[in-house]
Every structure is written in structure tokens, then in C-alpha cells.
C-alpha positions, 0 to 999 in steps of 0.5 A: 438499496444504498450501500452501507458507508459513510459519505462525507457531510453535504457541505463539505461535499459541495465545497470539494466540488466547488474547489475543484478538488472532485471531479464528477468522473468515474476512475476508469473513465478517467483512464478513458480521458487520458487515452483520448489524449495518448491513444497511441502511447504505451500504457502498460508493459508486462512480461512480454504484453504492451498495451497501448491507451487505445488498446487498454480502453478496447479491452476495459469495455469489451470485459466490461460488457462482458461483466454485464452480460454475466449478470454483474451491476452497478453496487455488487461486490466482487473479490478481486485476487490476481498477482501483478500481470496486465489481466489484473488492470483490465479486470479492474478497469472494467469493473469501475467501468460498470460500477461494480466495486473490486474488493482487493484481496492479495495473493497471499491471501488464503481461505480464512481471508478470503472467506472474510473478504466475502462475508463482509462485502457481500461478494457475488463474484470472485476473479482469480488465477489459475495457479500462481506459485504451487498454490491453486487457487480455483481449489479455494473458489470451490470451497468459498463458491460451496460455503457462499450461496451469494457468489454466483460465479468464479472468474478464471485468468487460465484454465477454469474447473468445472462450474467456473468461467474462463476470462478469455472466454469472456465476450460482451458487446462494448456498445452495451455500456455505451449509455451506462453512466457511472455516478462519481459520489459511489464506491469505486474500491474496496481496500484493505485495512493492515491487518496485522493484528486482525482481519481486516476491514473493508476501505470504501473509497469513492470515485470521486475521492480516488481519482483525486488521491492518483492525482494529487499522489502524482503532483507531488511525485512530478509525474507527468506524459514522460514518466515510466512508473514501475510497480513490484509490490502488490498491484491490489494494494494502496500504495501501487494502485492510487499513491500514485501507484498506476492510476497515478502514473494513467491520470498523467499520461505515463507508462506502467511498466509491472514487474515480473518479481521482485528478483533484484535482476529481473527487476532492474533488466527491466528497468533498463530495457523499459527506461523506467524513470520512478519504482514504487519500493519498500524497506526490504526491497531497497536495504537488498539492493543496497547491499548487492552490486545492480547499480553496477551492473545495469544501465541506470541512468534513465532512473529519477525517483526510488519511492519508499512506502510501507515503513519508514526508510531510514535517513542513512539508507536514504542517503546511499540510495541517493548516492548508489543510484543517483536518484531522488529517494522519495518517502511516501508515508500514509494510509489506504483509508485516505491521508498521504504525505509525501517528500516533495522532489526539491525538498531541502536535505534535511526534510528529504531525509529525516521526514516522512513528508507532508500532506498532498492536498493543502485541504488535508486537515491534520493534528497531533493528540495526547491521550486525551484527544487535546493536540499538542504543540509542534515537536511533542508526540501525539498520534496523528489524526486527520480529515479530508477529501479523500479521508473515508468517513468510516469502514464499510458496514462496521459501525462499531469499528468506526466508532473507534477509529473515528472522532464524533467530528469525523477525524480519523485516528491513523493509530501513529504516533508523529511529531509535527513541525509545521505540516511536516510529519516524522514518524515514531511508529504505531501507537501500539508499536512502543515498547512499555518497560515497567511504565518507561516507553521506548519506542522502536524506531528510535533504537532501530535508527541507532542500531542500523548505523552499526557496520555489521548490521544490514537490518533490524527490527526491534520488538517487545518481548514479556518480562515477568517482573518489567511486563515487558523489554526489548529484543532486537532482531537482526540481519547482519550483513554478509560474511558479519558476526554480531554478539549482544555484547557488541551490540550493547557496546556500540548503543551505550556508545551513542549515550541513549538512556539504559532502559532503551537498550534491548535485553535480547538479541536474535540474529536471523536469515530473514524476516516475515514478510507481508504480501505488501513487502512491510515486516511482520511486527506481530510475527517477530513477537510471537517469534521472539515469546515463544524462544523467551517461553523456551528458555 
């Protein structure tokens, strides 16, 4: 019975093929090619596991075959919830390698998704670890493996319980899948929509569309034979899995080198002792390293890029990355259901750190649209719609869903409000994420901007907050740096300095320890309002 997903028009089909853009191959075949190419060369280092190609390969197909002989086939579903160790690429691997689609759920995820992740997907198998943290997670497989007839096994990386298997205790023959065939125009992955304001929805990308996805990521990141990519974000995420992420880094002969946390120490001894050449980072990530002392500290002389994806990084933090690091900041800017632009290495100054990049496929179609789906000339704000080869046609199973998200001639509408100049994008924020003062819109990134350049400020975020008269105003969240004190007053002072309208001025100042974070390292808009609602309700 065909899966419930939207596959691209025939024609358009035909011409990717024809252009080249997809290849015919399966993912994990496509790891496969790589390794007959670099049988013998490192292709990813955790703790203290180094797998070559050769040896990943060897373990794909024996878990692979093993995945077989439990029952699973090509089209199930299996719900994939393991932290960034290596048992975590070989499970995925394996699953592409049969054709069974990995649906990937993450760590933090907890029983009210994880019981989503298997309503909507029809799960028949759920890989886990054992206890990661102080948290267990073979206790919430029982529960979702007595609340789902349908989830017919529980797979263990460590000790099972009882009615679970352990993966170690896995055993396949390889030579079982040696005819298997994988069809490229199929589901490969199932990824997850944000989710920030509510459950998330199920991305179907094909083999064919994210095999093209890693590579192009990884043209546009430079990757190549030499590169040693460091993941510290969530493996089971976009970002690290496909943009460029490890397939990237495994299209092009590289190494992946996962970090054991995201411990400012641990992570850049490893960077040292690994000679790691480009980090997948975030916002977070990056304004902690700029405010403590690692480029003193460790040998960095080996890295190249720091990437930033999530949210966009601003220029000044760019800047003294740039200058403490001295490395290439690259800004990564797209969505896991297709569309990445991306800041080119030999970008001119003025679009490496003002931009949020340009597509990665000149076959990516994009436009800016006011409120009434009519584009808008290059440098007015719209939001920002777009199709392509690697740009799902609609969720997975949500027909109601799709008809919001996506145009009647298959634009998807990303929900971001840009600018466009040429085929640069400059991000304002979320469509949804723009501060409505008595009918003046603010919008959040612009004030934020204004407010990193103050010296006492490490971080800020600003939100809306209700207003019984305005409906809403603008409170500002902020981190100040060590030793630092900030009081509205200042803060109003130094932003009346900068000449901005009066209405963009926040009304409120919350000075914080840290900020909610989500398993993807992005900061948890929706967290900080009910935060900040709840203290103006008290007040």
C-alpha cells in the first residue's frame, strides 16, 4: 500500500533526473560508494570508538540484515531516539540501507511526543538507549510498547528490560541484503517540523531529494576528502544530519568527529586532538564561546569554518568569531522540509556578515509575498515562499496541514518573513514572531540587533508581552555579561541613542541566568512569552 505523501509532479521528476540534480542511489548506498572510494580512511570518531569507511559499512549491513531477520521491511516505520554516539549512524544507515524510513525523534523528547511520533507514523519499531542522563528511557517504551499494538519491538543500545532486545545482541546475515534494492524515489527520513508552537509534523524526504540536499550543503560548505566536520547539536536534526551535517561530511570523503557534549572544554579538546576543520554551531553555542577564554587556551589552528544555523547569528558576533578564531563564520539559514541557503566561503564582507545566505541549488525557486500571496519588489518584506528539488510537496499524512503550508502550485510557505536582494536572503524572524503594538509591528530581530551592541549585554531576546490597552508591547529579555549590571533606564537610554522609532522601545526588562533551550540548541520564543505573561499577570 503506498505511503501517504506527496510526490513531486512527473515532469518535474523527470527533469531533475535528467539535470543530474537526482541521482538513482539509496543514502546509505551512497555512504556505500564513498567507502569503496576510502575504504581505509576514518569515518567517524566517538568517545573513544573510530570507525573506518570499511568498518561502518561492515556494520550497516550486519544490522542491517539483522533489522531483516526481526521482521522489519522496506516502508515500516521506526522511531529513532538515541543521543549523538556512533550506534546512532549505524542504526540509521541500516534502516536506509532496508528501506525502512527512521523517524527522528530527540533526546528530549518525552512521552507526549514520542506517543505523536507513533500515532502519526505508524511506528512498528522504537530504537532507544538505555539511560541517558538520569532519565530511562526503556521505562517510557514500555508504556508507548503497551499503549501501541502496532510497535511490535523495543531496541536497546545497553541493557534492555524484559520483552526488549538489546542491539548488541543483534545478529543478521549481510549476504541477506545483498539483492535487496532500494528504490531512490521512496522515503528515506522522516524529519521533524519546529514544533514550537505545536506537535510536530512528519517531513518525508526521499532518497533521492536528500542524498541531493548533503551534497549540495557540502558544495557550498567546500567540503571535500580532507574535511573534518564536528557535530555537537542533535544528530537526529536537519541541520547535522543532511545540511551538510554527516551525510555531507560521508558524500565527500570526510570525517565526522561527534562531540561527547556540548562542554566548551570537552568540545574544543576534541578539536585539537581530532584537527577538526568545520563545527555545526548555534547561537548559544557560540555567544558562550565568545565570552570565555577556549581560543587561548587550545590549539586551533586546524579550524576553517564555524557554521551557525537554528537562528540568525548577528553580524557583530560574526565579526568576532571571525577575528577570535580565525575562521570563516558560515551562516546557514533554511528548513528541514527542503530550502537551505547558505553564505559561500569567499563571500564579499558585506553579505558574509550581514546575509543569511543564498540557495544551494540554482534550481531552488524562491519568492517574497505580502499578505495577499503577490510578491514584492527586491528589499520589501514578504514571507518567503519556495520549490525545488529537494522541497517536500506536503507533510506526511496531514492533508489539512498541507493545505496551509502550501501553495495550489506547490510553493511552500516557510513562515519567515525576509528581504530579498537578488538571490540573497536577510532574515527579520518568523511571520508569527513580529511584535503587534496597537497595529505598529516591531519586529524582534531588528531591536535585538540594537540591543547586542550595548557592552553590558551578552544576549537578548525579545518578545511579546499582553497589554490590556496596545494588545501587545515589547519586553526584553537579557543575559548580561559576567560581573555586568543592566537597568531599563540604561537600556532605554542607550536604544533612544540609536534614533529608532519610540514604539520599537521594549516596555519591559527581564534580566535572566539563561535562556530555554531547545534539544536543537534554538531559544524557546514560546517559553520566554508564557515566562514573561505570567510575571506581567503577577504584577
Amino acid at each position: 500500500m503506498p505511503l501517504p505523501f506527496t510526490p513531486w509532479p512527473a515532469d518535474l521528476a523527470a527533469r531533475y533526473h535528467e539535470a543530474g540534480l537526482w541521482e538513482g542511489i539509496g543514502v546509505a548506498a551512497m555512504v556505500a560508494r564513498t567507502a569503496a572510494r576510502f575504504p581505509g580512511k576514518t569515518a567517524v570518531v566517538a568517545a573513544e570508538r573510530r570507525l573506518t569507511y570499511a568498518a561502518l559499512i561492515e556494520e550497516v549491513d550486519t544490522l542491517a540484515a539483522a533489522f531483516l531477520a526481526r521482521g522489519l521491511r522496506p516502508g515500516d516505520r521506526v522511531v529513532v531516539q538515541l543521543p549523538n554516539i556512533v550506534e546512532f549512524v549505524v542504526v540509521y544507515l541500516a534502516l536506509n540501507r532496508i528501506n525502512a524510513i527512521p523517524v527522528m525523534a530527540l533526546r528530549a523528547h518525552r512521552h507526549a511526543e514520542v506517543r505523536h511520533f507513533l500515532r502519526a507514523s505508524g511506528g512498528v519499531a522504537y530504537v532507544i538507549a538505555d539511560v541517558v542522563g538520569h532519565f530511562d528511557f526503556r521505562a517510557m517504551a514500555s508504556e508507548m510498547a503497551a499503549e501501541f499494538p502496532a510497535l511490535a519491538q523495543v531496541i536497546v543500545v545497553g541493557e534492555p528490560l524484559a520483552g526488549q532486545v538489546a542491539l548488541h545482541a543483534m545478529a543478521g546475515d549481510a549476504r541477506s541484503i545483498a539483492a535487496l534494492q532500494v528504490d531512490p524515489s521512496s522515503i528515506s527520513t522522516m524529519l521533524l517540523s519546529g514544533g514550537t508552537t505545536s506537535m510536530s509534523k512528519l517531513i518525508p524526504r526521499t532518497h533521492d531529494d536528500y542524498v541531493l540536499n548533503a551534497r549540495l550543503c557540502g558544495a557550498a560548505a567546500g567540503f571535500d576528502m580532507n574535511t573534518v566536520f564536528m557535530a555537537i547539536l542533535p544528530l537526529g536534526h536537519n541541520y547535522n544530519l543532511a545540511s551538510p551535517g554527516l551525510l555531507g561530511a560521508f558524500y565527500y570523503g570526510g570525517t565526522v568527529v561527534i562531540a561527547p557534549s556540548t562542554d566548551s572544554d570537552a568540545v574544543f579538546a576534541l578539536v585539537e586532538r581530532e584537527r577538526v576543520s568545520v563545527i555545526a554551531a548555534a547561537v548559544p553555542l557560540i555567544s558562550n564561546w565568545l565570552h570565555g577564554d577556549v581560543a587561548d587556551r587550545f590549539d586551533l589552528s586546524s579550524l576553517e569554518v564555524v557554521q551557525n544555523g537554528g537562528a540568525r547569528l548577528p553580524p557583530e558576533l560574526r565579526s568576532r568569531l571571525r577575528a577570535a578564531f580565525r575562521c570563516t563564520p558560515q551562516e546557514i539559514y533554511g528548513t528541514a522540509e527542503g530550502l537551505i541557503n547558505m553564505t559561500r566561503l569567499d563571500d564579499p564582507d558585506d553579505v558574509l556578515l550581514e546575509s543569511s545566505g543564498s540557495p544551494v541549488s540554482t534550481w531552488d525557486e524562491i519568492k517574497v509575498v505580502d499578505d495577499t500571496d503577490r510578491e514584492v519588489e527586491d528589499g520589501t518584506s514578504g514571507e518567503l515562499l519556495t520549490r525545488g528539488p529537494y522541497t517536500i510537496r506536503g507533510y506526511y499524512d496531514a492533508p489539512d496541514k498541507n493545505s496551509e503550508a502550501f501553495t495550489a502550485d506547490g510553493f511552500y510557505r516557510m513562515g519567515d518573513i525576509v528581504r530579498k536582494r537578488g538571490r540573497q536572503i536577510y532574515t527579520e524572524g518568523r511571520r508569527k514572531d513580529l511584535i503587534n503594538r496597537g497595529g505598529e509591528k516591531i519586529s524582534c530581530e531588528e531591536v535585538e540587533n540594537l540591543i547586542f551592541a550595548h557592552p553590558k549585554v551578552k544576549t537578548v531576546v525579545l518578545v511579546a508581552m499582553p497589554d490590556p490597552v496596545f494588545g501587545e508591547k515589547a519586553c526584553a529579555c537579557v543575559i548580561v555579561k559576567p560581573d555586568e549590571s543592566l537597568t531599563f533606564d540604561e537600556l532605554i537610554t542607550f536604544l533612544r541613542g540609536k534614533q529608532i522609532a519610540s514604539f520599537k522601545l521594549p516596555e519591559r526588562l527581564e534580566i535572566m541566568d539563561a535562556f530555554p533551550i531547545s534539544p536543537v540548541g534554538k531559544i524557546m520564543k514560546r517559553d520566554l512569552r508564557d515566562l514573561v505573561a505570567a510575571k506581567v499577570a503577577a504584577a
